[in-house]
C-alpha positions in Angstrom: 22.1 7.5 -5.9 23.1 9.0 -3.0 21.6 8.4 0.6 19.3 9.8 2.4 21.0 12.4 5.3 20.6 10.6 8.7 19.3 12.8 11.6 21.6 12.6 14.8 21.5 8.9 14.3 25.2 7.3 13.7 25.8 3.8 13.4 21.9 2.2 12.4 21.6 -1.5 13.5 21.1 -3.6 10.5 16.9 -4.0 10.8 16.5 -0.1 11.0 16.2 1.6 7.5 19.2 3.4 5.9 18.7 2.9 2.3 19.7 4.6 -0.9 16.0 6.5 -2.3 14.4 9.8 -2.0 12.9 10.9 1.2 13.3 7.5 2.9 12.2 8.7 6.6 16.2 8.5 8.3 15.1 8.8 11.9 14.9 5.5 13.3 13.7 6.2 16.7 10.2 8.0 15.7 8.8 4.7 14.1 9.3 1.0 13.5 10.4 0.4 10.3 11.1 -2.2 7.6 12.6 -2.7 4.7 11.9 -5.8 2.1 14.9 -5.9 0.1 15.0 -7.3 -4.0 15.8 -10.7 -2.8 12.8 -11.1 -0.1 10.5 -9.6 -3.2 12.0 -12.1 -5.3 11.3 -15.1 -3.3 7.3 -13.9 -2.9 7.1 -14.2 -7.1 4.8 -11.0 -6.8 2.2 -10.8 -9.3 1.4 -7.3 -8.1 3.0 -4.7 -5.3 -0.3 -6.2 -3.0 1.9 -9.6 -3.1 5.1 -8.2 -2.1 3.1 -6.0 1.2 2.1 -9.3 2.9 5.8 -10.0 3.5 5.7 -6.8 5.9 4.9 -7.6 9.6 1.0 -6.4 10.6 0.1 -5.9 6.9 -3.3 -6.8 6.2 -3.9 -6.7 2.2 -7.3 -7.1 1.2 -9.8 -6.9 -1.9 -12.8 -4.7 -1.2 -16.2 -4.9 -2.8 -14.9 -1.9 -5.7 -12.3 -4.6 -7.2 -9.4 -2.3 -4.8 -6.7 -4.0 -3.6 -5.5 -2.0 -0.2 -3.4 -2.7 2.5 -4.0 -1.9 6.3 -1.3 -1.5 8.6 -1.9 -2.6 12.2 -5.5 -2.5 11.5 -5.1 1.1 10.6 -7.4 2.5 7.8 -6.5 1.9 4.0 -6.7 6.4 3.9 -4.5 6.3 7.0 -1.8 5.4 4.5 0.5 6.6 1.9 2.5 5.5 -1.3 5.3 7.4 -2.4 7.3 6.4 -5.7 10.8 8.2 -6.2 10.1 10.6 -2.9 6.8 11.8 -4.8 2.8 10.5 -3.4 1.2 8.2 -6.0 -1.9 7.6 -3.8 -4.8 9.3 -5.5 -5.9 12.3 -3.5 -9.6 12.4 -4.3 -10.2 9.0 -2.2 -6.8 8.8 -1.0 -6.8 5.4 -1.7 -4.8 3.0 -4.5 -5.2 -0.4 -6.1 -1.8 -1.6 -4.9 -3.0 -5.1 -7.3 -2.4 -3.0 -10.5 1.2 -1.7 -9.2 4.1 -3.3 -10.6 7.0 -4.8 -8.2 9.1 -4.9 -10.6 12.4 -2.3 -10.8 12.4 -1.7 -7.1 15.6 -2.1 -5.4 13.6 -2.2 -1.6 10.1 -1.5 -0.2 10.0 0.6 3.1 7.0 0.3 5.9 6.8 2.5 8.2 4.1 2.4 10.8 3.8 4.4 14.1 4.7 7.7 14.6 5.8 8.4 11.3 8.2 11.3 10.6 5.9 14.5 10.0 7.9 15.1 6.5 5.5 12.5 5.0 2.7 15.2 4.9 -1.0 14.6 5.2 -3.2 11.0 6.1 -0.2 9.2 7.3 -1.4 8.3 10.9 -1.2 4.3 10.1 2.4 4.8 8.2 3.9 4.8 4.6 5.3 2.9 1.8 8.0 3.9 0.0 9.1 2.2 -3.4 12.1 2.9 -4.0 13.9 2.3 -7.7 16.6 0.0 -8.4 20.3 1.5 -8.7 21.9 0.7 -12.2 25.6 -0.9 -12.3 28.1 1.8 -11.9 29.3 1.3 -15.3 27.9 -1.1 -17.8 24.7 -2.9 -18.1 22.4 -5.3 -16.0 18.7 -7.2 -17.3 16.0 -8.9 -15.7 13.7 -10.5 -17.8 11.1 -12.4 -16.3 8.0 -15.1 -17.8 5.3 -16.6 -16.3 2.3 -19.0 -16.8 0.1 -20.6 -15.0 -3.7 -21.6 -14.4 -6.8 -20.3 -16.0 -4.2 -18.4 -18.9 -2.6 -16.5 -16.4 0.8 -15.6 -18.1 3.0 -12.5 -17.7 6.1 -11.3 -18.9 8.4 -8.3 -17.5 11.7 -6.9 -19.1 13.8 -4.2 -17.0 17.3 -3.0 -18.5 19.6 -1.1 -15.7 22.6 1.2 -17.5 25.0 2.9 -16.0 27.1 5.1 -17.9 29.3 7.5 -16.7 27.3 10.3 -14.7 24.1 9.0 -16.0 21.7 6.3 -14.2 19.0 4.7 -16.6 16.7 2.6 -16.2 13.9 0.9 -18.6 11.1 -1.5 -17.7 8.2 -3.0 -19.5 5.4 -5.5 -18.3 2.2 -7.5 -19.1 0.0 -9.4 -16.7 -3.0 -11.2 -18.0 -5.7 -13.9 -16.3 -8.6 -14.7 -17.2 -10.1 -15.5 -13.8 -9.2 -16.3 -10.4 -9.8 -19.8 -9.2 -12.7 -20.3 -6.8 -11.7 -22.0 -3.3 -13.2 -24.8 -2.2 -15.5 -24.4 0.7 -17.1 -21.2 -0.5 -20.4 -20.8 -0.3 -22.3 -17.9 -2.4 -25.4 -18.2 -2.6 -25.8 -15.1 -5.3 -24.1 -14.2 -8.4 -21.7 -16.9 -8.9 -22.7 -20.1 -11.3 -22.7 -22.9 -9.1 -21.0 -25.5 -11.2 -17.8 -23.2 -11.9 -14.4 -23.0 -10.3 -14.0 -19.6 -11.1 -14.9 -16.8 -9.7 -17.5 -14.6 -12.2 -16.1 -11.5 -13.5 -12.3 -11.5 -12.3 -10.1 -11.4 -15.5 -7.5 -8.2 -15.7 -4.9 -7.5 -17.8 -2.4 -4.6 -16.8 0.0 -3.2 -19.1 2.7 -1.4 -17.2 6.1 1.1 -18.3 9.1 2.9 -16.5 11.8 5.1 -17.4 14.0 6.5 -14.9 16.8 8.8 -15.7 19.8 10.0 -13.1 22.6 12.4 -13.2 25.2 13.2 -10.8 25.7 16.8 -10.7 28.1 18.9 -8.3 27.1 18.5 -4.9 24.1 15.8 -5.7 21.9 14.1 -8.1 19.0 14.9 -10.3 16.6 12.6 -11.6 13.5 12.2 -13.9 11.4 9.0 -14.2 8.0 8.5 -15.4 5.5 5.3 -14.5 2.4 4.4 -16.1 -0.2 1.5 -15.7 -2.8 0.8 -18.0 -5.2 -2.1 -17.0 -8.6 -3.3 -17.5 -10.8 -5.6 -15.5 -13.6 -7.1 -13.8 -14.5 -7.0 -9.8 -16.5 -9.9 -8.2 -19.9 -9.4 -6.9 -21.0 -9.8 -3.6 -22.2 -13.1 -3.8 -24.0 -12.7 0.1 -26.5 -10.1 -1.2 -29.8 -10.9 -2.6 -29.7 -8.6 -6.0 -33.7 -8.7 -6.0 -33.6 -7.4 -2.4 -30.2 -4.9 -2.1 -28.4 -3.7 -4.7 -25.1 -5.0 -5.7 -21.7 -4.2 -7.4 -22.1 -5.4 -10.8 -19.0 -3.3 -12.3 -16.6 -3.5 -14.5 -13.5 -1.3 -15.1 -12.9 -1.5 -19.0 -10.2 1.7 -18.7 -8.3 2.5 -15.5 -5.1 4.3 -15.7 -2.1 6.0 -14.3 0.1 8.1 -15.2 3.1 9.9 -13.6 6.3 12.0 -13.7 8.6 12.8 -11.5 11.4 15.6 -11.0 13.6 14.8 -8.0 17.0 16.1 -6.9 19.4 15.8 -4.1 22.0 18.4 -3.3 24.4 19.2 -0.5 24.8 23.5 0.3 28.1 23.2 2.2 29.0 20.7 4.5 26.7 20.5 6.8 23.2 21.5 4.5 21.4 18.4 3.2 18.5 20.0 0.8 15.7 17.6 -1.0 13.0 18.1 -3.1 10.4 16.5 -5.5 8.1 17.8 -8.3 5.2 15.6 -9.6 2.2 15.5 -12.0 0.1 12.4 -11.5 -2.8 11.5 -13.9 -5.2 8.9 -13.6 -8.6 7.8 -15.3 -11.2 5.4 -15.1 -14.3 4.7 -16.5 -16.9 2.5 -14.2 -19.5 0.3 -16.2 -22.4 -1.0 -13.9 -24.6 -3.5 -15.2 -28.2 -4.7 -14.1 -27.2 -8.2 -13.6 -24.8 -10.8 -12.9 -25.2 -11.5 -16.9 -22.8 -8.1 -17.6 -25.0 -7.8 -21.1 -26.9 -5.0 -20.2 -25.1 -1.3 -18.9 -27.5 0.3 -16.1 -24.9 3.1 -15.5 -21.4 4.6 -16.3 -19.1 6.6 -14.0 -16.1 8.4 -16.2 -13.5 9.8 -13.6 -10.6 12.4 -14.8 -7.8 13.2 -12.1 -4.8 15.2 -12.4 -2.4 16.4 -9.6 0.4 18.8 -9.6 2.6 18.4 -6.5 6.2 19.6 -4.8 7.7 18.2 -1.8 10.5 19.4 -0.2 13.2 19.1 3.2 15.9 21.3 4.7 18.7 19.4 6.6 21.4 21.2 8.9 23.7 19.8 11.5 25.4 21.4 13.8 27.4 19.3 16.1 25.0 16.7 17.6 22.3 18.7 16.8 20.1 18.6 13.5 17.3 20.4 12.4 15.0 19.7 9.9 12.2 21.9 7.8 9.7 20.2 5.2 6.9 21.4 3.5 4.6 19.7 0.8 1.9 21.5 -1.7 -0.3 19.7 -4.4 -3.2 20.9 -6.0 -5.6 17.8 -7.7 -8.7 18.8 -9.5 -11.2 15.2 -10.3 -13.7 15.5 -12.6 -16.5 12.6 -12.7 -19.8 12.5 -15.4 -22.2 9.5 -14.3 -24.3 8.6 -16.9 -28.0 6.8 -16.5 -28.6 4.1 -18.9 -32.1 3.1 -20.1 -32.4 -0.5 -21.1 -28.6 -0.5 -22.1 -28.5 2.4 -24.4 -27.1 6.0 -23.1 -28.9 8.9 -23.3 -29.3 11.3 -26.6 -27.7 14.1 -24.1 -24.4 13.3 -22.3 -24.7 14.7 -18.8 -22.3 17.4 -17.7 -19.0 16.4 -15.3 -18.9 17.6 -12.0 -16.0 19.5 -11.1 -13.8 19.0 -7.4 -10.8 20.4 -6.5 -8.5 20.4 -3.6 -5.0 22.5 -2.4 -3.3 20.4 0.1 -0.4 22.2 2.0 1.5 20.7 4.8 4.5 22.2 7.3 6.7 20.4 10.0 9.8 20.9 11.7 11.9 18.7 13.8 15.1 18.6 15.7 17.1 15.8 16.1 19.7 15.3 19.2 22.3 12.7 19.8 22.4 13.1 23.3 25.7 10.7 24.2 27.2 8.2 21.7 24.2 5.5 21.9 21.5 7.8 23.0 19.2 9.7 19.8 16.4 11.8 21.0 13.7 13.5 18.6 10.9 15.9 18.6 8.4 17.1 15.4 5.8 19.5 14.8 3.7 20.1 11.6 0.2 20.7 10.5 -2.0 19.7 7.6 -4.7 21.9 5.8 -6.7 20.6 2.8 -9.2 23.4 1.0 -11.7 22.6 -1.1 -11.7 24.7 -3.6 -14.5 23.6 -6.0 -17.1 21.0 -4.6 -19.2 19.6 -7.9 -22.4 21.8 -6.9 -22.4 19.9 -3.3 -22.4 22.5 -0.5 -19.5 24.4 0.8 -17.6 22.6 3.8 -14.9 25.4 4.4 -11.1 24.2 5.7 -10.1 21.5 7.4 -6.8 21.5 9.0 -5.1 20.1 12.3 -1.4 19.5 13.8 0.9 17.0 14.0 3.1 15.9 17.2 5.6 13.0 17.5 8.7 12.8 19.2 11.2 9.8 20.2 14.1 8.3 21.8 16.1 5.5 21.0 19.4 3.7 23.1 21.8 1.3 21.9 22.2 -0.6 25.4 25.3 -3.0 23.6 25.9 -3.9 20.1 23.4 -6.8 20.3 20.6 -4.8 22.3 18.2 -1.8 21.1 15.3 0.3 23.0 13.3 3.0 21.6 10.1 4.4 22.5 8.1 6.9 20.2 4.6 8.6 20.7 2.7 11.2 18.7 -0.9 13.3 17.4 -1.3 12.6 14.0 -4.5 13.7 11.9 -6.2 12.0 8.9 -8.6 14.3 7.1 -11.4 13.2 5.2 -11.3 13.1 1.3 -13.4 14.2 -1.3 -14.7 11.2 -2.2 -15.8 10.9 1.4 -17.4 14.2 1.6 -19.0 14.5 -1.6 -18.8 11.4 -3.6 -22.3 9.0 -4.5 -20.5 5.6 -6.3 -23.2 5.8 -8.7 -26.3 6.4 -6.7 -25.0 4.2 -3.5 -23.9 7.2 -1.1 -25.6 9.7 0.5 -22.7 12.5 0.8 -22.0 14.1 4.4 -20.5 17.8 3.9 -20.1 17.6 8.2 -17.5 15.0 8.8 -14.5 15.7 10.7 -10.9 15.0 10.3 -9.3 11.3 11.9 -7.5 12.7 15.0 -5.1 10.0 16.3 -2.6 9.4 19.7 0.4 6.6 18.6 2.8 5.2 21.2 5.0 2.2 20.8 7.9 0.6 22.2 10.6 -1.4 20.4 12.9 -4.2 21.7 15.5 -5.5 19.2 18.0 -8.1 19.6 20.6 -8.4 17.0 23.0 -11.6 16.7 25.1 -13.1 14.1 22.4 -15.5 12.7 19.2 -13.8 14.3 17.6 -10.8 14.7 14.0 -10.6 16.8 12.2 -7.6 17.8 9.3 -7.3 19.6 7.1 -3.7 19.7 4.1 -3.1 22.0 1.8 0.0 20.2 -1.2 1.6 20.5 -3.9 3.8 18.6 -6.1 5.5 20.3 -8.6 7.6 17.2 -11.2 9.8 17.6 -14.4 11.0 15.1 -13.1 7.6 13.1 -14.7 8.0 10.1 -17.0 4.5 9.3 -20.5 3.9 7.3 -23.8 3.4 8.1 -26.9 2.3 6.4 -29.6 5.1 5.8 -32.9 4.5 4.3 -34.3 7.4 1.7 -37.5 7.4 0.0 -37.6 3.2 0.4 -33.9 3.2 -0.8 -31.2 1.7 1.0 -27.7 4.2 1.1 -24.9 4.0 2.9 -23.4 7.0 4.0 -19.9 8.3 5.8 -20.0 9.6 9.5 -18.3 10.3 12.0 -17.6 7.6 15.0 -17.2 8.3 18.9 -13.4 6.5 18.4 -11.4 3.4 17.9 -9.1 1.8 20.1 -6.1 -0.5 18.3 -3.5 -2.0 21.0 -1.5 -5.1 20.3 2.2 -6.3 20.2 4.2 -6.9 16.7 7.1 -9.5 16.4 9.7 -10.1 14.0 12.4 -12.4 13.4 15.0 -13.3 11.0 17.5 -16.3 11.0 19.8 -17.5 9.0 19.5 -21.6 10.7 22.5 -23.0 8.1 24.0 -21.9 5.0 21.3 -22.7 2.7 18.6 -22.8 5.0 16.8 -18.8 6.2 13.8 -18.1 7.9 11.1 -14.6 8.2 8.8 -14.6 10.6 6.1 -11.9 11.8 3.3 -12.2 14.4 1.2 -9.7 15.3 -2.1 -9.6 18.0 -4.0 -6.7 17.9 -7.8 -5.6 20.0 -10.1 -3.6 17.8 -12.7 -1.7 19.3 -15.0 0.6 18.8 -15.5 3.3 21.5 -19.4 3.2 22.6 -21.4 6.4 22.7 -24.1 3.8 24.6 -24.2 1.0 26.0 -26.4 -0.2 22.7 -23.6 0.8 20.4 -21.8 -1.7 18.5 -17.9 -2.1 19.5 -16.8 -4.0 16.6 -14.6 -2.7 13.3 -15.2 -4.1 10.1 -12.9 -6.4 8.4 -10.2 -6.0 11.4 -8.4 -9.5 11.9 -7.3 -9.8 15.8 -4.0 -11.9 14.7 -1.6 -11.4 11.2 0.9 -13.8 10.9 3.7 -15.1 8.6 6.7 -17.7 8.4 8.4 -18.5 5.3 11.4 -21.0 5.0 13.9 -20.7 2.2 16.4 -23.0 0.8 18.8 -22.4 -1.9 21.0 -25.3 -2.2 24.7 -25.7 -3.1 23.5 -27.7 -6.4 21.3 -25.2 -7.9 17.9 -26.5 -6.0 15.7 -23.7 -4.1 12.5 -24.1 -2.5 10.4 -21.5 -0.5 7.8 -22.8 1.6 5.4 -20.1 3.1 2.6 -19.7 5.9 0.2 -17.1 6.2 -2.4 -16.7 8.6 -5.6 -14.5 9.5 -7.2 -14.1 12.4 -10.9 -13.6 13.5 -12.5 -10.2 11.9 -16.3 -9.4 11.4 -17.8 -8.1 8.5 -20.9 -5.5 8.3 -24.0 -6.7 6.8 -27.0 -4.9 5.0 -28.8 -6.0 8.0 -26.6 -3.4 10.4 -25.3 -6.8 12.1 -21.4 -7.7 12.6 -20.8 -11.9 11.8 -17.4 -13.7 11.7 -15.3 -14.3 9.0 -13.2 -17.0 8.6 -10.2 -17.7 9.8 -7.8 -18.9 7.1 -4.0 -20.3 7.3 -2.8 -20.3 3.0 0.4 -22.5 2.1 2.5 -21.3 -0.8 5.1 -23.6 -2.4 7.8 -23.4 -4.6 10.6 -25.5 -6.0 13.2 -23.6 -8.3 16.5 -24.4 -10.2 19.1 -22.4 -11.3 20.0 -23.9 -15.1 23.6 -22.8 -15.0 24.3 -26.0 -13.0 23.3 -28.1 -16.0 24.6 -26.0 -18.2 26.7 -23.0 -17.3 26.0 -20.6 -20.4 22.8 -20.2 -19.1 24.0 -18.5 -15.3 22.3 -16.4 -13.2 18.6 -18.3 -15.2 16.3 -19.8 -12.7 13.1 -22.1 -13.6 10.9 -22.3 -10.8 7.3 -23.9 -10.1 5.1 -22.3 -7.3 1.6 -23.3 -6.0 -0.1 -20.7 -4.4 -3.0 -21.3 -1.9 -1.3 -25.1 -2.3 -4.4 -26.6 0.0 -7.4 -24.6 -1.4 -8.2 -22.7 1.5 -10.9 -20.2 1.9 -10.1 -17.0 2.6 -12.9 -14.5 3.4 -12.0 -10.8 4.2 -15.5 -9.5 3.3 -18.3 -11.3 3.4 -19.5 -12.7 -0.4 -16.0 -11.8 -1.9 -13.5 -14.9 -1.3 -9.9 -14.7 -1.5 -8.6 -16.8 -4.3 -8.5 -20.3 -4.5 -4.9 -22.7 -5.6 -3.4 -21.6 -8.6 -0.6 -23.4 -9.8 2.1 -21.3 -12.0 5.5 -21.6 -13.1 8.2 -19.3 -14.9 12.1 -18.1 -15.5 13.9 -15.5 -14.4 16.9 -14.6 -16.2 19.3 -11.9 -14.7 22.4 -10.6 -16.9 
């Protein structure tokens, strides 16, 4: 696979990204940027892509109350950011949201966060950053497996099977996966006083089983590549309820998701036009599916509602490099069209009605422009300016009233300076604009939102400034940021004809300032280290002085360290620390209270089996606690993290 052009920046220091992948962002000095390679993936035992973000510095994964898995990056919103598989968006667009605990981390050669500034070739609702998962690269010639099995606590057990070929011209690759559990364990200390059976150590109504398939095909043709690969994940699964919430008083989540699926193909290609045109582009149709089954109680024996969803998106992205002498210029444009159609269906005592209920219709044409211009203004000196905008149309709105366009521009620009080969500067700033979704505008959750037609699009100003300092055993950087968003987009309660809603609006602003720091070391031969703190102040910005100033389910501090050992004599062990600062969560109530803070262990011991007996190389055994101390972790009030759970497995590469 070829690389991705770089844009008047030569030489990149080792923590800035230039990796093989499609449409990896190559301009260093817009954004801070980090890659997790195969082997930091590999130590973290991933059960899902959700396990393999909390390695990335000011990540904040978290479950919400609809079973989703999302990350937020430097407290940014979970719609503030996108997923992109093989250069192409897999984030949903009718919520603009994706359950990154049903994505498989399996086949991925690196993961690449990017948060600040982010380059405007991304397209829309990027203003917190973007993840890029990016496939692994077959053998040139010949053939390389990875098999993997697991098992563990309350019949947890997975197995994954990825074959890379290389042959000739041609790339393939094939992967395959299971994931099962029955339930997650329940940590000690938590206290819910609703909806959960109090002599149990697991928590009600969180089994899931994912199925999961890939098959990427590459060709080297003159002047580039070509490539088609297709993903899908097909899973099934319970949510937890909100165990804080009186069902006889408020109503509560009891839901389950007995289909939820994904589907998706991509067409990419990568071509040089002469020798100094780069050109890029990526075709996509995404589907996904999922049926919603509410229940009455915390029994799941009787169906109160059903919410069938149907979502397919037709997308092509595209980028024009040219570069002439020290300058290069850059065009990029991205169009996709998604149409979701939803029937909710009102159950009386558990039966469904003689008459199904027609599906609403929404649809959406997304279209997004940019330009930039790179300049490498002496031999350690990169400058770089960008421009874009973003309009979303809806074109059919379910029978919900007409809201018109929405559309806005971009603005970043960036400069970054090599002082010495150990020492890098850069500084970055830019407007970026979130618009609102669909599902924001127009969507109910079975009878819990009362839509808003009238919101207005995130507008965002980003600034940050990097320090890096690279030695022979240690890298550090340290970046300073800021977020400064207006008409934030939030909830609040509503009361309608004696029922309680919740409903989107718009918010004065939000203020995120903070500093992020990373290091990596390598102490002795066998012994590494990763490390990432970040501290951030979330505030709301006060129309009055009455107005609350806190953000829900924003932790002030994210860190990490993890120590790994992998011995001469076949021993590894990976011991990990993860910490959460103070956040608030929003009650029924319209009152802000304090989570807990929460520090998790993780623990594992491994062996490679080829040092007992060497027909069995490249086969490790491992043995991995997570959660090793029980700890509770609470990033929403009545939903608990979950508790230790003790698995083991092999992992056998050929």
């Amino acid at each position: 696979m070829a690389s991705a052009p770089a844009l008047a920046v030569p030489d990149a220091p080792m923590e800035e990204l230039v990796i093989t992948g499609r449409f990896i962002d190559p301009a260093p000095a817009t954004a801070t940027q980090t890659r997790l390679s195969a082997e930091q993936i590999d130590q973290a035992r991933p059960r899902s892509l959700a396990d393999a973000l909390r390695l990335a510095p000011a990540a904040h994964v978290t479950t919400n109350s609809r079973g989703q898995t999302l990350v937020f990056l430097r407290n940014s919103g979970e719609r503030q950011t996108a997923v992109f598989y093989d250069g192409a968006p897999i984030t949903v667009p009718w919520d603009f949201r994706l359950d990154l605990g049903l994505v498989p981390a399996a086949a991925l050669a690196d993961i690449a966060v990017t948060k600040g500034p982010t380059s405007v070739r991304f397209g829309p609702n990027t203003v917190g950053g973007t993840i890029e998962l990016v496939p692994a690269a077959p053998p040139e010639d010949g053939l390389r497996l990875d098999l993997r099995g697991e098992a563990g606590a309350l019949a947890s057990r997975a197995g994954e099977a990825t074959a890379l070929i290389g042959a000739g011209a041609w790339d393939i690759t094939l992967g395959a996966g299971i994931r099962d559990r029955n339930a997650l364990p329940l940590p000690d200390g938590a206290d819910l006083a609703f909806s959960q059976p109090a002599d149990s150590d697991r928590r009600l109504n969180t089994d899931r089983r994912r199925v999961n398939g890939l098959v990427r095909a590459a060709r080297a043709v003159p002047g580039g590549e070509v490539a088609a690969s297709a993903l899908i994940v097909d899973s099934r699964f319970g949510i937890a309820p909100e165990s804080n919430v009186d069902p006889a008083v408020d109503r509560v989540r009891f839901w389950r998701y007995p289909d939820h699926r994904l589907a998706m193909g991509v067409l990419s290609g990568e071509f040089s036009v002469g020798r100094a045109t780069t050109l890029e582009t990526s075709a996509w149709v995404q589907k996904f599916s999922q049926t919603i089954e509410s229940y009455t109680d915390a029994g799941y024996d009787t169906v109160a509602d059903t919410q069938a969803d149907d979502d397919l998106t037709l997308g092509l992205r595209t980028a024009v490099d040219h570069r002439v002498g020290r300058h290069t210029l850059r065009g990029s444009a991205q169009l996709f069209v998604a149409t979701h159609k939803q029937r909710d269906t009102a159950f009386a005592g558990g039966e469904p009605p003689s008459q199904m209920p027609a599906r609403d219709v929404f649809r959406q044409r997304s279209i997004s422009l940019g330009g930039e211009y790179g300049y490498a203004a002496t031999a350690d000196l990169d400058l770089f300016l960008g421009a874009g905008g973003d309009w979303l149309t809806p074109t059919r709105t379910g029978g919900r009233p007409d809201t018109g366009r929405f559309g806005d521009y971009n603005l970043i620009g960036g400069a970054r300076w090599r002082v010495d080969e150990q020492w890098t500067l850069r500084a970055s700033a830019g407007r970026k604009v979130r618009l609102p979704t669909l599902r924001e505008l127009f969507g109910e959750a079975i009878d819990r939102f009362l839509i808003n037609p009238d919101l207005e699009p995130e507008r965002a100003l980003l600034a940050e400034l990097g320090a890096q300092w690279q030695g022979r055993f240690l890298t550090v950087e340290v970046v300073p940021f800021a977020s400064l968003v207006d008409d934030t987009i939030d909830q609040r309660n509503v009361t309608v004809d004696g029922r309680r809603l919740r409903q989107r609006i718009n918010l004065e602003g939000s203020r995120v300032w903070g500093v992020e720091t990373s290091l990596r070391a390598q102490l002795t031969e066998h012994l590494s280290v990763l490390g990432h703190l970040t501290g951030m102040h979330v505030r709301r910005q006060q129309d009055s002085a009455d107005d609350p100033v806190r953000i829900a389910e924003k932790p002030a501090v994210r860190a990490r360290l993890q120590l790994a050992y992998e011995g001469p004599q076949g021993l590894g062990a990976v011991a990990s620390l993860d910490h959460t600062g103070r956040a608030f969560s929003f009650t029924n109530d319209d009152l802000f209270v304090p989570l807990e803070r929460s520090t998790v262990v993780d623990l594992e011991v491994s062996y490679d089996l080829a040092t007992w007996w060497p027909a069995l190389r490249q086969l490790r055994a491992y043995l991995r606690v997570d959660n090793a101390f029980d700890t509770l972790v609470e990033p929403q009030l009545g939903l608990p993290g979950a508790g230790r759970l003790i698995r083991g497995g092999v992992h056998w590469r050929y």
